[in-house]
C-alpha positions in Angstrom: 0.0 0.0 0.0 1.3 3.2 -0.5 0.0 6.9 0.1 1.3 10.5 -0.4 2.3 12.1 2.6 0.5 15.8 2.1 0.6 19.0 4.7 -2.1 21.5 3.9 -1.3 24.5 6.1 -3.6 26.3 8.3 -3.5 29.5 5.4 -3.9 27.2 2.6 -7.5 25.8 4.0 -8.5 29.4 4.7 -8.0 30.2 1.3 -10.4 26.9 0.2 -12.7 28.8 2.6 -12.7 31.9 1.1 -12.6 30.8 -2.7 -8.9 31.7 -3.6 -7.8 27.8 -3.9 -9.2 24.5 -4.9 -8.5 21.7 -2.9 -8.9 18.3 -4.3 -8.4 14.7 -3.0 -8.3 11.4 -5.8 -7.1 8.0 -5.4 -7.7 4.4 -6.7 -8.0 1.3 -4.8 -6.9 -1.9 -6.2 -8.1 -5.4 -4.5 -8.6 -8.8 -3.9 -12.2 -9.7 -1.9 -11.6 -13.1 0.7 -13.6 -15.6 -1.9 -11.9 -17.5 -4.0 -11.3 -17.5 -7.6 -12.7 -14.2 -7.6 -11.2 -11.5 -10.0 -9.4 -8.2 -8.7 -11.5 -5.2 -7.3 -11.1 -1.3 -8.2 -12.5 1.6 -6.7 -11.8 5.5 -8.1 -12.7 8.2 -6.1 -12.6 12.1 -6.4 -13.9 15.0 -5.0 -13.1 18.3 -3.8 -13.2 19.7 -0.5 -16.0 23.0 -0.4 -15.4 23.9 3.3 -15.0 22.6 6.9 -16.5 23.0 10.2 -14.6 23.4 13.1 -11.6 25.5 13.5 -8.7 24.9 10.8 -6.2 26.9 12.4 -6.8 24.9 15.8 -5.7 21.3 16.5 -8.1 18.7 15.7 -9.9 17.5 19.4 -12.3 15.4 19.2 -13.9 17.3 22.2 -13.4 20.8 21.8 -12.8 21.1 17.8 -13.3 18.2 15.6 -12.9 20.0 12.0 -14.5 18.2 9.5 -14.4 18.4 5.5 -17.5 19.3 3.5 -16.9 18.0 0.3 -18.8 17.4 -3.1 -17.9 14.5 -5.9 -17.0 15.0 -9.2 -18.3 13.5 -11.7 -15.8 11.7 -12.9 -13.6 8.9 -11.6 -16.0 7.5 -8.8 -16.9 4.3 -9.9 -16.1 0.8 -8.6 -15.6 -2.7 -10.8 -17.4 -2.9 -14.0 -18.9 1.1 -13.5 -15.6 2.3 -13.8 -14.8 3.2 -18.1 -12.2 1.4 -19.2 -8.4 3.2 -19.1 
């Protein structure tokens, strides 16, 4: 498994706040289910991140400011298996 190691600063996810960036997040999952004799898996995903509750320029606390992403999917690439178009 691998995944991209990614800081966003504090400034950065004001801007997605305020309309001056765009912040996107995409990815693909590749895998094997436990049955056997069962061909291999994919799932694409993409969507972009709109705004957030909580306080970005805070610490994450789960009781005094859990920040959350609001987000909305694209259209493409979000499709699993056989939904997916072919590459």
């Amino acid at each position: 498994m691998s995944i991209a190691n990614l800081a966003v600063t504090a400034d950065e996810l004001t801007a997605v706040r305020q309309n001056k960036k765009f912040l996107y997040f995409w990815g693909r999952v590749d895998y094997h289910d436990i049955f056997e004799n069962t061909p291999a898996h994919v799932t694409k995903f993409a969507f972009q991140i709109l705004d957030f509750r909580g306080d970005v320029t805070k610490v994450w606390n789960a009781d005094t400011n859990i920040v959350e992403m609001i987000t909305r999917h694209l259209n493409r690439h979000n499709c699993a298996d056989d939904s997916c178009p072919p590459e």
